[in-house]
N, CA, C and O atoms as CSV, one atom per row, in Angstrom:
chain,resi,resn,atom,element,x,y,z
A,1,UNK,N,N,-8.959,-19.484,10.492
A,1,UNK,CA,C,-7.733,-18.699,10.326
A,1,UNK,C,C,-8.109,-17.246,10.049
A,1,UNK,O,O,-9.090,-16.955,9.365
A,2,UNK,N,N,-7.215,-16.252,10.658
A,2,UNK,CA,C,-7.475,-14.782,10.655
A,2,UNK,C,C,-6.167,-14.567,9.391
A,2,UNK,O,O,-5.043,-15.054,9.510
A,3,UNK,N,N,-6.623,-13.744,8.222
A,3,UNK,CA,C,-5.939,-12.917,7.609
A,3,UNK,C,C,-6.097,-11.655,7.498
A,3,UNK,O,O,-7.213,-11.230,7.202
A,4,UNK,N,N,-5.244,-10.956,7.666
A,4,UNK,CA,C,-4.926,-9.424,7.620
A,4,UNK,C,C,-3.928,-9.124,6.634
A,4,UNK,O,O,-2.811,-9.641,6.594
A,5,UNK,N,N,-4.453,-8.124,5.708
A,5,UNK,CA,C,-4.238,-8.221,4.424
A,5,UNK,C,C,-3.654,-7.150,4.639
A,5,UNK,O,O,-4.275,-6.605,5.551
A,6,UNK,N,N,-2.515,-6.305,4.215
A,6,UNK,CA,C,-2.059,-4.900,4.150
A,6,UNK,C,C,-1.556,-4.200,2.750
A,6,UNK,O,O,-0.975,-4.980,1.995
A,7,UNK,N,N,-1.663,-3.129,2.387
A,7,UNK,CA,C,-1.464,-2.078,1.493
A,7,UNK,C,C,-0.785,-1.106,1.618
A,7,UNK,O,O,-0.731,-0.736,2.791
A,8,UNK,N,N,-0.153,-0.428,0.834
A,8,UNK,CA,C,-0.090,0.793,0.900
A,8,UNK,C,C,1.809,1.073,1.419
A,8,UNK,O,O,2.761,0.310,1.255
A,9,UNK,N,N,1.781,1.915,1.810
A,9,UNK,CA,C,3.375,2.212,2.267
A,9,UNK,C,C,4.370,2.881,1.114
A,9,UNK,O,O,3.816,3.327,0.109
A,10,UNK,N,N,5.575,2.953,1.201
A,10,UNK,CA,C,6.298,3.565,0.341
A,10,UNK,C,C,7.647,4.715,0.599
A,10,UNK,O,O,8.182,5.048,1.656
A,11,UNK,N,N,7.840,5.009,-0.371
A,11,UNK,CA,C,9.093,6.211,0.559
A,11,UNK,C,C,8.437,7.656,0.097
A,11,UNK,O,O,7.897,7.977,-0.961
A,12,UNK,N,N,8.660,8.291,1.130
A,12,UNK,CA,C,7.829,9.912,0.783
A,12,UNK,C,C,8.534,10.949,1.551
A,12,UNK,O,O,8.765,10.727,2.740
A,13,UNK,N,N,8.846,11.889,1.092
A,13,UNK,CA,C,9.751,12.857,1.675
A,13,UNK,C,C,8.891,13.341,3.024
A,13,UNK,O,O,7.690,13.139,3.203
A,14,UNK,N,N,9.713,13.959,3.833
A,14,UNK,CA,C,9.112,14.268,4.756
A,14,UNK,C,C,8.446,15.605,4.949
A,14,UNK,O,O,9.147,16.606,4.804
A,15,UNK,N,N,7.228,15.732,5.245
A,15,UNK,CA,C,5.478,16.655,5.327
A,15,UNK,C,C,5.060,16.240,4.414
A,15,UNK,O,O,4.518,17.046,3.658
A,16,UNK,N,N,5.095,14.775,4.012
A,16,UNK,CA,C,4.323,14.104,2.968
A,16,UNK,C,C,2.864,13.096,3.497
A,16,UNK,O,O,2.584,12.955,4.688
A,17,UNK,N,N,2.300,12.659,2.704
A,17,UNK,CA,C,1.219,12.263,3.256
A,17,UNK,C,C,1.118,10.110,2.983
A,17,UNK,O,O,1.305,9.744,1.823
A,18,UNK,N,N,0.937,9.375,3.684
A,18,UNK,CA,C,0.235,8.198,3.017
A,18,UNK,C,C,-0.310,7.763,3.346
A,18,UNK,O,O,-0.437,8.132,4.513
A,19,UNK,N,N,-1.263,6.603,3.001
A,19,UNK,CA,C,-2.348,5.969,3.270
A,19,UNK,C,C,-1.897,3.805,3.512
A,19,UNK,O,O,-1.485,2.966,2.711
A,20,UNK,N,N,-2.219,3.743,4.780
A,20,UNK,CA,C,-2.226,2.206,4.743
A,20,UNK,C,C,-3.403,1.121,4.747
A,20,UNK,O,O,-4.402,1.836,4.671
A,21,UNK,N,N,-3.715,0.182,4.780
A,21,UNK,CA,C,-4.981,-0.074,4.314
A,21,UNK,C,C,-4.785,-1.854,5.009
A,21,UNK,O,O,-3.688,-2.405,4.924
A,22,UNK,N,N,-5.305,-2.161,5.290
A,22,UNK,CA,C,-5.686,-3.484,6.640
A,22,UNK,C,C,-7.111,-3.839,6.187
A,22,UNK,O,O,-8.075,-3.122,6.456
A,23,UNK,N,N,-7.217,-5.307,5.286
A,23,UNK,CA,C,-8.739,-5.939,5.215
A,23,UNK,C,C,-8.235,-7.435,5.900
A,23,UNK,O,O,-7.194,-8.092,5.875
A,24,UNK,N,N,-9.373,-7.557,6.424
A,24,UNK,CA,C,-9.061,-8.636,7.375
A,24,UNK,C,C,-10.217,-9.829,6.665
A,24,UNK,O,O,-11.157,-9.256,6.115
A,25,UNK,N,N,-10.257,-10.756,6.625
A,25,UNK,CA,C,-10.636,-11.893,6.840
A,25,UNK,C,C,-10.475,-13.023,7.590
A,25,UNK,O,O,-9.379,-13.340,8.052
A,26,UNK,N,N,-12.036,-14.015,7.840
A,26,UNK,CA,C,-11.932,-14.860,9.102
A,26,UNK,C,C,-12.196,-14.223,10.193
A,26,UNK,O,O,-11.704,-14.814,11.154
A,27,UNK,N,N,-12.973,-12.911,10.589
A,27,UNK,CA,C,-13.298,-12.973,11.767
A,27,UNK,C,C,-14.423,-11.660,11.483
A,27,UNK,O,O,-14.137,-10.771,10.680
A,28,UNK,N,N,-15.864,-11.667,12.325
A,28,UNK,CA,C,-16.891,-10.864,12.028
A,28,UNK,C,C,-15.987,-9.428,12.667
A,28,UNK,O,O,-15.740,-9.213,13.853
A,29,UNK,N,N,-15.579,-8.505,11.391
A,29,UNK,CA,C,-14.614,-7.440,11.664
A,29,UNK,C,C,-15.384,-6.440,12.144
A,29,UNK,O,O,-14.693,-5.606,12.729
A,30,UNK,N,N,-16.842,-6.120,12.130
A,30,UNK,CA,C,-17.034,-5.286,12.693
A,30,UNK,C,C,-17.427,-4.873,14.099
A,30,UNK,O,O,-17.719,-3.742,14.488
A,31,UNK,N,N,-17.366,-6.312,14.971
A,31,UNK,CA,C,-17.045,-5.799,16.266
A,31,UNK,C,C,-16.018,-6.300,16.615
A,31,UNK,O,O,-16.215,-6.452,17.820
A,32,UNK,N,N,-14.826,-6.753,16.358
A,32,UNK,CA,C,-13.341,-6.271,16.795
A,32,UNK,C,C,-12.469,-4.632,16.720
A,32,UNK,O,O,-12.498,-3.692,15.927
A,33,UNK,N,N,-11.815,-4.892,17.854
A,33,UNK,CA,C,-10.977,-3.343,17.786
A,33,UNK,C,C,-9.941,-3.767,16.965
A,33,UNK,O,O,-9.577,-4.938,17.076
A,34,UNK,N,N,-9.266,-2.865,15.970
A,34,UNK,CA,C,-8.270,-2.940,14.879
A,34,UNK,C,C,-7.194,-2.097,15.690
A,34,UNK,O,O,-7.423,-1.300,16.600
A,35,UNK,N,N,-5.940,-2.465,15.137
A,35,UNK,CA,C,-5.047,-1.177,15.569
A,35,UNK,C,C,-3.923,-1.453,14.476
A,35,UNK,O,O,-3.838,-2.315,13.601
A,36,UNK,N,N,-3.005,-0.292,14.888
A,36,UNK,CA,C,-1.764,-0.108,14.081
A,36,UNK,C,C,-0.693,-0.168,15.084
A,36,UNK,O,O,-0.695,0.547,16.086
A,37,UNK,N,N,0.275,-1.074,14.793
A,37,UNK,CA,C,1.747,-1.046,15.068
A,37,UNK,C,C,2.738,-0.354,14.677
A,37,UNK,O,O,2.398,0.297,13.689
A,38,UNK,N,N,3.872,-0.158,14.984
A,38,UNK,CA,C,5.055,0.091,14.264
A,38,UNK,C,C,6.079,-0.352,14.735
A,38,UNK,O,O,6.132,-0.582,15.943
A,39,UNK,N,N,7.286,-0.615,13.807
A,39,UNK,CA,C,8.902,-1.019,14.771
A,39,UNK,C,C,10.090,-0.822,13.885
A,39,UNK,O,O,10.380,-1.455,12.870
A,40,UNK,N,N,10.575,-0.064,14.317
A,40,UNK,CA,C,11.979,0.502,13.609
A,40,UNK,C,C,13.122,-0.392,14.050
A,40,UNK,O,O,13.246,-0.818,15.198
A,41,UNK,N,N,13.832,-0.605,13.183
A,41,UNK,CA,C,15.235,-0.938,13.180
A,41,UNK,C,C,15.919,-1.266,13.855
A,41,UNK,O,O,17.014,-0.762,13.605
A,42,UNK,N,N,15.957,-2.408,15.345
A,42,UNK,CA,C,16.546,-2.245,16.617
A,42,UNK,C,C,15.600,-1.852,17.745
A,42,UNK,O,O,15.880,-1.804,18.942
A,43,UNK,N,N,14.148,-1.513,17.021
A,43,UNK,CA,C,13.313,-1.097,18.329
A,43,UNK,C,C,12.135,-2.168,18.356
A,43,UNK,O,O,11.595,-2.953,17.576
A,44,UNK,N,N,12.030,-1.753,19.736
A,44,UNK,CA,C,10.979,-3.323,19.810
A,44,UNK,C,C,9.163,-2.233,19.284
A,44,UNK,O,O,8.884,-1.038,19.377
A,45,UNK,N,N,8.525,-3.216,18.867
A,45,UNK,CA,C,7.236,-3.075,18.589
A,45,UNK,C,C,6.439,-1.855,19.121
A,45,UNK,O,O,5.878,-2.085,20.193
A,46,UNK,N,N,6.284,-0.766,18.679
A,46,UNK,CA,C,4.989,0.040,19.349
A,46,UNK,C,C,4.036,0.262,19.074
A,46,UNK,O,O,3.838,0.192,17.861
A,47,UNK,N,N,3.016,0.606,19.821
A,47,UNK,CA,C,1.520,0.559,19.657
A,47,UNK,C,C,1.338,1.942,18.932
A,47,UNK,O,O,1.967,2.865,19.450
A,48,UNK,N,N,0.398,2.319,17.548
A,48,UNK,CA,C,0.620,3.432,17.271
A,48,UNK,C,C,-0.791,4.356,17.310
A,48,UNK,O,O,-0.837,5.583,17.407
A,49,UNK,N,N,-1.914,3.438,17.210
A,49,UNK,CA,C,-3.342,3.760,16.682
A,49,UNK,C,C,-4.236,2.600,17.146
A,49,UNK,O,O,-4.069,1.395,16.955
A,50,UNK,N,N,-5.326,3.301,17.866
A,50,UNK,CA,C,-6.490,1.715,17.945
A,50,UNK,C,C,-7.945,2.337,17.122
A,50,UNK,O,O,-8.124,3.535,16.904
A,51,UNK,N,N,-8.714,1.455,16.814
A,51,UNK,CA,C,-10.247,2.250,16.617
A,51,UNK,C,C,-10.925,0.933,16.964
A,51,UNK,O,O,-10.612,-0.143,16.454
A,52,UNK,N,N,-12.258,1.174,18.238
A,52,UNK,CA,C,-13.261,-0.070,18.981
A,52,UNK,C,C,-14.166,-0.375,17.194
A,52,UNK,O,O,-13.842,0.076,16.095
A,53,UNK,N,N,-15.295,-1.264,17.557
A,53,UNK,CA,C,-16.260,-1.340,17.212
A,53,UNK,C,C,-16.818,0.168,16.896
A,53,UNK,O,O,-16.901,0.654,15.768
A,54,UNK,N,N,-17.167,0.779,18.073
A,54,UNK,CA,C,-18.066,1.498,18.038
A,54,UNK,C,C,-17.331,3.053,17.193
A,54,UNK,O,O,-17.954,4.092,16.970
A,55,UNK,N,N,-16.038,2.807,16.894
A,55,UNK,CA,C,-15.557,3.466,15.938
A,55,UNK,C,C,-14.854,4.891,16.820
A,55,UNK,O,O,-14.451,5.946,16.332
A,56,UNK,N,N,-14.893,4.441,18.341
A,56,UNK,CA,C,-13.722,5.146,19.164
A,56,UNK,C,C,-12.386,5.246,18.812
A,56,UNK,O,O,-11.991,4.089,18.671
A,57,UNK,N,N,-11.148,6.316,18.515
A,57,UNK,CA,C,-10.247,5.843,18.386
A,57,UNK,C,C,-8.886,6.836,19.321
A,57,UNK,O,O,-9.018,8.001,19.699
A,58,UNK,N,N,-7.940,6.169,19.467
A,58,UNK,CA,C,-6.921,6.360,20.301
A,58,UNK,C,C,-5.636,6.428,19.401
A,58,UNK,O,O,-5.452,5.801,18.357
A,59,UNK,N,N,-4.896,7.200,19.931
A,59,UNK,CA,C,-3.378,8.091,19.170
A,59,UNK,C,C,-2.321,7.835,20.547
A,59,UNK,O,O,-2.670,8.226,21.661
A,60,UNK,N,N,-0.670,6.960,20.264
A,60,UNK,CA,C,-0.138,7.511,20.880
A,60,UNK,C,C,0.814,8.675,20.523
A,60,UNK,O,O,1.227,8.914,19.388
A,61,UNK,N,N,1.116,9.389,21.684
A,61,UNK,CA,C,1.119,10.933,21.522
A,61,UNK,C,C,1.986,11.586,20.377
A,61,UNK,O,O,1.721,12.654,19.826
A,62,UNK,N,N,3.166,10.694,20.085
A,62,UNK,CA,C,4.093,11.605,18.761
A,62,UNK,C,C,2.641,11.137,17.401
A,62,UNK,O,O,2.962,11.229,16.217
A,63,UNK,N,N,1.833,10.884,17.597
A,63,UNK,CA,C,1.339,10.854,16.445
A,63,UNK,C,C,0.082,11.850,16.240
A,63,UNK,O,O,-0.541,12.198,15.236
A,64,UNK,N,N,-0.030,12.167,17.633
A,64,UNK,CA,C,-1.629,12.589,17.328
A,64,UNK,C,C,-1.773,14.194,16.545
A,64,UNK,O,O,-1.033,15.178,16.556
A,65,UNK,N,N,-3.316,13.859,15.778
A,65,UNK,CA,C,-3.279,15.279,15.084
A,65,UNK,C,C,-2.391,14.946,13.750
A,65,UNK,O,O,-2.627,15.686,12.795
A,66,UNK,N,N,-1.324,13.854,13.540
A,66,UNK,CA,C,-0.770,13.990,12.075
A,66,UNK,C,C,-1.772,12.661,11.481
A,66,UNK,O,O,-2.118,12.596,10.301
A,67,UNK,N,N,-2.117,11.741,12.421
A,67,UNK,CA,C,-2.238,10.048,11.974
A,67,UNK,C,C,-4.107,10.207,12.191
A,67,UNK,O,O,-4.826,10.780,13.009
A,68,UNK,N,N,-4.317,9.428,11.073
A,68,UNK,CA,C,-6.011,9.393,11.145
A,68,UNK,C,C,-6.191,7.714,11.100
A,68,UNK,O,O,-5.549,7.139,10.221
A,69,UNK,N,N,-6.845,7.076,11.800
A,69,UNK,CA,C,-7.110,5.810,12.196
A,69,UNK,C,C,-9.092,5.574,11.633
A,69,UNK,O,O,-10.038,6.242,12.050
A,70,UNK,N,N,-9.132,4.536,10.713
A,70,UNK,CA,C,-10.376,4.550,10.511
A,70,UNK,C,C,-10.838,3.465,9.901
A,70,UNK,O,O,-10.018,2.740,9.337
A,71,UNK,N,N,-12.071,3.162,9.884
A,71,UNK,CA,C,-12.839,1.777,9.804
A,71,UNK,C,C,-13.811,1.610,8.567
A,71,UNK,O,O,-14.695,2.466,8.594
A,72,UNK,N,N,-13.900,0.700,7.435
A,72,UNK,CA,C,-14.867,0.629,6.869
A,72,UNK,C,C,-15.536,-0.926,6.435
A,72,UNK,O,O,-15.398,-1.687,5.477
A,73,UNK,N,N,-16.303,-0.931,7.658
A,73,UNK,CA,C,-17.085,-1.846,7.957
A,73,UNK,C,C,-17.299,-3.123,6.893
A,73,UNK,O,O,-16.980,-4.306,7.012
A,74,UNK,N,N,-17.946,-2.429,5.842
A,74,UNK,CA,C,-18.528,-3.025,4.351
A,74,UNK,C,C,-17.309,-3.566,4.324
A,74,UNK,O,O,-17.228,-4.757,4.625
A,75,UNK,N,N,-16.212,-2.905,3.999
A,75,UNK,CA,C,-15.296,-3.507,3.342
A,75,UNK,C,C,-14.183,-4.891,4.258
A,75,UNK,O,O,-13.303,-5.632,3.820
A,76,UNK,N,N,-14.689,-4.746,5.438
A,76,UNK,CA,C,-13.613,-5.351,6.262
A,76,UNK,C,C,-12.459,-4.495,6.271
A,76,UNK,O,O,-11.498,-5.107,5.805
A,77,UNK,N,N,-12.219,-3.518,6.558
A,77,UNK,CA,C,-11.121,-2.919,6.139
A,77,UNK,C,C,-10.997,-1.517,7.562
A,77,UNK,O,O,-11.858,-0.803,8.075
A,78,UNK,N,N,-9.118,-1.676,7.833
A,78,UNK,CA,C,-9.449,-0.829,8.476
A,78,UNK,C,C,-8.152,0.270,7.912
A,78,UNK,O,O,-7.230,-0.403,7.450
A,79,UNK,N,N,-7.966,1.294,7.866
A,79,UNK,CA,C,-6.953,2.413,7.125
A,79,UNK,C,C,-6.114,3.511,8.189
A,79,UNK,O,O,-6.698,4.357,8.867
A,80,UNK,N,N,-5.014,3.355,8.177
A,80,UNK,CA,C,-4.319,4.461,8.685
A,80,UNK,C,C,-4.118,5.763,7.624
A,80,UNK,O,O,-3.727,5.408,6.513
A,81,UNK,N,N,-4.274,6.847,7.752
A,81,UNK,CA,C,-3.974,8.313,7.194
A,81,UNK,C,C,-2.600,8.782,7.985
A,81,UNK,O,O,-2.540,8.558,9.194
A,82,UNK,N,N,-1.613,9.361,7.388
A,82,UNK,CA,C,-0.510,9.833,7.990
A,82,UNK,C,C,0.071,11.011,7.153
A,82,UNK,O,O,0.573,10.834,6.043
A,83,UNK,N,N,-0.020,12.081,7.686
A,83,UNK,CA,C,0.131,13.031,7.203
A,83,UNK,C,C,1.072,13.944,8.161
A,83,UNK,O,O,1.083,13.773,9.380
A,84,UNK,N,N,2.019,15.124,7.380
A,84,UNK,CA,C,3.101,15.573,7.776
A,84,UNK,C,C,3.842,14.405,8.484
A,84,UNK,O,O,3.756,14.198,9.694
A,85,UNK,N,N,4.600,13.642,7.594
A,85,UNK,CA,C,5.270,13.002,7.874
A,85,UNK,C,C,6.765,13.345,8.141
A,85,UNK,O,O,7.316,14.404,7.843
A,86,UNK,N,N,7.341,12.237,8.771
A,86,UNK,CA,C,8.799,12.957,10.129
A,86,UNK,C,C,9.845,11.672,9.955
A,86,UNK,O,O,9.472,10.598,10.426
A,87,UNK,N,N,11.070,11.737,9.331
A,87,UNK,CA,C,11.752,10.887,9.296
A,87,UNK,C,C,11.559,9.783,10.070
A,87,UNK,O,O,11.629,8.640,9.620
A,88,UNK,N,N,11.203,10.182,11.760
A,88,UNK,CA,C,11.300,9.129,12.537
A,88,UNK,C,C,10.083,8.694,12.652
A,88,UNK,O,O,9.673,7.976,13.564
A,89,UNK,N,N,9.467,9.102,11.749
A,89,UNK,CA,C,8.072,7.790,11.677
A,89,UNK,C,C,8.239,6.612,10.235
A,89,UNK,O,O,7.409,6.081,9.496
A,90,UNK,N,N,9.805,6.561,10.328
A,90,UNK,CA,C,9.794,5.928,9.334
A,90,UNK,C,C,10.110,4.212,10.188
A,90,UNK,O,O,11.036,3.852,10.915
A,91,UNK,N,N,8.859,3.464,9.674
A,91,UNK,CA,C,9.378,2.265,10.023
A,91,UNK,C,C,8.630,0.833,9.207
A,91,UNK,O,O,8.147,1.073,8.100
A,92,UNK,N,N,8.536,-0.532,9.696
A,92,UNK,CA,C,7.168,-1.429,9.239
A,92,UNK,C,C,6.027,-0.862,10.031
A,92,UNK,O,O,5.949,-0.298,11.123
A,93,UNK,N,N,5.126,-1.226,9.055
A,93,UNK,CA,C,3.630,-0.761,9.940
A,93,UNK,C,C,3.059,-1.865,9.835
A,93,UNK,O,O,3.154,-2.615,8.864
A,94,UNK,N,N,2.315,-2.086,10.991
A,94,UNK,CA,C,1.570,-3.671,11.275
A,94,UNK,C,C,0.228,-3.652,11.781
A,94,UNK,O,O,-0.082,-3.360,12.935
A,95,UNK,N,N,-0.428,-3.928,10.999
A,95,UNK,CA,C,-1.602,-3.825,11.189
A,95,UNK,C,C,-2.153,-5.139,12.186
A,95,UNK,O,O,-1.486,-6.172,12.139
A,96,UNK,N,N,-3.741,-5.080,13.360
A,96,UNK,CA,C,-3.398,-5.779,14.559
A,96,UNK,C,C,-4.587,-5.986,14.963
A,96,UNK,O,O,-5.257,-5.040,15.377
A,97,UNK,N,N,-5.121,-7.355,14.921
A,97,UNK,CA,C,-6.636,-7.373,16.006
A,97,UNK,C,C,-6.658,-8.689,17.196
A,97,UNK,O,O,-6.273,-9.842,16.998
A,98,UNK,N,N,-7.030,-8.318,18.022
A,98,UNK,CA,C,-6.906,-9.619,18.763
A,98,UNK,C,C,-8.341,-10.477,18.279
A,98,UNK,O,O,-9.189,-9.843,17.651
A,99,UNK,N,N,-8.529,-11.635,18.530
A,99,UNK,CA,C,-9.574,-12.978,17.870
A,99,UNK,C,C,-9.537,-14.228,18.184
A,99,UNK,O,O,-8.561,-14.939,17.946
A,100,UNK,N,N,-10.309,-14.519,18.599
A,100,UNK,CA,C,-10.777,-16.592,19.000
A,100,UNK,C,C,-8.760,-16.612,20.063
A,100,UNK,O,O,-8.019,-17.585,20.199
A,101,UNK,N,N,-8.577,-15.412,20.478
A,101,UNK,CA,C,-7.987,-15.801,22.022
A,101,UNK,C,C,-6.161,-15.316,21.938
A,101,UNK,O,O,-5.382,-15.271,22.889
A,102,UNK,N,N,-5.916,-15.050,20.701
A,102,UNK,CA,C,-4.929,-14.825,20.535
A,102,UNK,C,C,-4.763,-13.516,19.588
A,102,UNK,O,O,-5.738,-13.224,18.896
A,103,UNK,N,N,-3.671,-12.758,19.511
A,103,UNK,CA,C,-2.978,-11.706,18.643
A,103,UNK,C,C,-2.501,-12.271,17.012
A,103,UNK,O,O,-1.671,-13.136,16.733
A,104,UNK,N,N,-3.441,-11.349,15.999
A,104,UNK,CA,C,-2.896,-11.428,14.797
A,104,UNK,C,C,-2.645,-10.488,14.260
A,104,UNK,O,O,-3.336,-9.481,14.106
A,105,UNK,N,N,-1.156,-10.819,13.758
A,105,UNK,CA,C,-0.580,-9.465,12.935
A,105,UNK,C,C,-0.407,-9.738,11.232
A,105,UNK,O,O,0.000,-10.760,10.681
A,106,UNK,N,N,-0.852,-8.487,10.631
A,106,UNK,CA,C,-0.527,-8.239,9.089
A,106,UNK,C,C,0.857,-8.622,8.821
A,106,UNK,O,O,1.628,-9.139,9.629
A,107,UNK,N,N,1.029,-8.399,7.930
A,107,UNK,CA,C,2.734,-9.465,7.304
A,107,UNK,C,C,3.235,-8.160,7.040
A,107,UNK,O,O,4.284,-8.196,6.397
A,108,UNK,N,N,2.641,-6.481,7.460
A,108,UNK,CA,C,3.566,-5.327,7.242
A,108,UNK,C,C,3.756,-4.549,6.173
A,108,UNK,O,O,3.698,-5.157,5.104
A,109,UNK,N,N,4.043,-2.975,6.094
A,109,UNK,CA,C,4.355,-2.061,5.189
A,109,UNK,C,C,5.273,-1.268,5.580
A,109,UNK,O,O,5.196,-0.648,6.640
A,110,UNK,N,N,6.435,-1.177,4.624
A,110,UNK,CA,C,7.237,-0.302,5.006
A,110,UNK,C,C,7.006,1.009,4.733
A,110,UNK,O,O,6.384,1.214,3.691
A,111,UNK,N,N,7.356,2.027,5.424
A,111,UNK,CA,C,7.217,3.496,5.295
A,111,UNK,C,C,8.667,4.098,5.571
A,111,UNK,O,O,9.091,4.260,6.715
A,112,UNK,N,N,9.237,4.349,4.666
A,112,UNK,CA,C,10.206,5.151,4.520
A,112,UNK,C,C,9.806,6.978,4.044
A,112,UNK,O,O,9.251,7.417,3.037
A,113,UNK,N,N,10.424,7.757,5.377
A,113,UNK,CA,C,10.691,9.017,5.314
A,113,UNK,C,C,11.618,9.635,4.927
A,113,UNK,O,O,12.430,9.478,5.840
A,114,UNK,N,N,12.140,10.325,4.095
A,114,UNK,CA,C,13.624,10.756,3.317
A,114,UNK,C,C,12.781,12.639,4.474
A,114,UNK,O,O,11.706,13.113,4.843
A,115,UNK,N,N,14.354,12.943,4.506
A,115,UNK,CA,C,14.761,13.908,5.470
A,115,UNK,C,C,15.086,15.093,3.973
A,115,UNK,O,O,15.506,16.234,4.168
């Protein structure tokens, strides 16, 4: 069994900063790719952040330059940074690795942005 453990989240005015936090257990984490989800209210699931093994990482575009995506091996653990934050990045955040053939998702953090 894969667990993905999540942290972090909260309500923070907006050009505020937070930190989410993804430790996984049940699967050798340091060569799986990790990523971050998100899904607001009526919207279906989006892809927000990936980082490989080799510690490559990918932004889709309303995020890039605010969102830092990153890996720490030792810990099993992988962390989103989000900074200048924007009402409409307010949503659950889901942390995400694929393993032994199928998709597992974190149980979620909410991030609420006040305007």
């Amino acid at each position: 069994q894969v667990y993905l453990v999540q942290s972090g989240g909260g309500l923070v005015p907006a050009g505020g900063s937070l930190r989410l936090s993804c430790t996984a257990s049940g699967i050798n984490f340091k060569i799986h790719t990790m990523a971050w989800y998100r899904q607001a209210p009526g919207e279906q699931r989006e892809w927000v952040a990936s980082i490989t093994s080799s510690g490559a990482t990918n932004y889709t575009d309303s995020v890039k330059a605010r969102f830092t995506i990153s890996r720490e091996n030792s810990r099993n653990t992988v962390f989103l940074f989000m900074t200048s934050l924007k009402p409409e990045d307010s949503s659950v955040y889901y942390c995400n690795t694929l393993s032994r053939g199928r998709t597992w998702w974190g149980r979620g953090s909410q991030v609420t942005v006040s305007s």
